[in-house]
Residue, then its C-alpha position, 0 to 999 in steps of 0.5 A: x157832342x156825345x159818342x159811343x161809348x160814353x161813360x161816368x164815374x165819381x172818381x172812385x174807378x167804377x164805371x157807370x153807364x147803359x148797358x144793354x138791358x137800359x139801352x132796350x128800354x131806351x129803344x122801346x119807348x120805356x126810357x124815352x126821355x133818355x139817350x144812352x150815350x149822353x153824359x147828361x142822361x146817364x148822370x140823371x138816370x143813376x141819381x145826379x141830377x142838376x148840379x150833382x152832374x158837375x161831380x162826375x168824370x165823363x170819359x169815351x171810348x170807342x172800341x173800335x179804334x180803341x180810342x180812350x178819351x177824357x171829356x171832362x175830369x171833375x173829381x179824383x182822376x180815375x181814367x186809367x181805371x176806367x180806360x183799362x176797363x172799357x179795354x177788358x169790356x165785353x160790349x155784347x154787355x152794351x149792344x148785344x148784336x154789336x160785332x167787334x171788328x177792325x174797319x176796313x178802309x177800302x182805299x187802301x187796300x189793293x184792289x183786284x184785277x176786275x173780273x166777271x166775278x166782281x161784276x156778278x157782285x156789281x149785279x146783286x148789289x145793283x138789284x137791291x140798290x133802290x130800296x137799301x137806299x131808303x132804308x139802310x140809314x135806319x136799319x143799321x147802328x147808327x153810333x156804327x155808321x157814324x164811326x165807319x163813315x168818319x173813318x172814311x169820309x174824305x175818300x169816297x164822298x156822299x155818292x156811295x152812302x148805300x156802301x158805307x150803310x151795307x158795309x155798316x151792317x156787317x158789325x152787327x148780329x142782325x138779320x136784315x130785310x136785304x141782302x147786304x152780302x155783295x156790297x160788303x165782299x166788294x168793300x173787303x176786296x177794296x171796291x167801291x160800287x157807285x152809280x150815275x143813273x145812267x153807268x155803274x162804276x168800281x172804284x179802287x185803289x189809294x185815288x178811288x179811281x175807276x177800274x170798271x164802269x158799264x151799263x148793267 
């Protein structure tokens, strides 16, 4: 499966991909058969189509983790010219509200003292709860969430999806009908908010323990 940013190349070391002009018409409806970070699709939009796909190199680079990897190589091997250049890449050039920023793993980070502070947050982030629920899966990058929710996976389970989706947004330049803004300053501070239906609960620290739980 293709991720982002996937890119090709015939070998001589020019990168050929989406960039954020194509990606808009993909979202628009004008490309509508096209996914913008789908070796295939790239390969058709600029011309090799059928068998001519089997020409090109096909690479991923993920500028988040700076992970540079080789899907397949079926020409002259290019892909140190192609990973010093998804290196040197503006990716405003491939999403323009795309923020560029280190992921922050909340459990492993030292978690604070809970204090009325982090529980006034707890509240804010428990007003809007409901309805980013919904919405937050759609609103946000999903290549971002995807990236983000890997990255953490393991440690906070599925209970707490709304975090991970408020924490997405923050790597994108976009304004939202919600306020994100207190599931995210809980996360940077190394907390997790989940609720049962009945309790809610901070999470935090290298076992996710609970270091505050109450009725709001």
């Amino acid at each position: 499966m293709c991720k982002f940013f996937s890119l090709v190349s015939t070998g001589n070391g020019k990168p050929i991909y989406f960039d954020w002009n194509l990606r808009k018409k993909v979202l628009g409806g004008t490309l509508k058969d096209y996914e913008p970070d789908s070796h295939t699709s790239i390969a058709d939009y600029f011309g090799f189509k059928n068998e001519k796909e089997d020409k090109l190199n096909k690479y991923e680079y993920n500028p988040f983790t700076k992970r540079f990897e080789i899907d397949q190589l079926n020409t002259k091997d290019d892909s140190e010219k192609i990973k010093k250049f998804c290196r040197s890449l503006d990716f405003k050039k491939v999403v323009e509200p795309l923020r560029i920023r280190e992921i922050i793993h909340p459990f492993k980070i030292e978690p604070p003292n809970i204090t009325d502070a982090e529980i006034t947050l707890v509240k804010k982030w428990a007003s809007v709860w409901d309805s980013v629920w919904t919405s937050v899966g759609t609103s946000v990058g999903a290549s971002v969430g995807a990236i983000v929710w890997d990255s953490v996976w393991d440690s906070v389970g599925d209970s707490v999806w709304a975090s991970v989706g408020a924490y997405c947004s923050d790597f994108m330049d976009v304004k939202y009908k919600y306020d994100f803004s207190p599931a995210i300053k809980l996360w940077k501070k190394g907390l997790v908010p989940n609720f049962d239906g009945k309790l809610w609960r901070l999470h935090g620290g290298k076992y996710a323990k609970v270091l505050w739980e109450g009725k709001l």
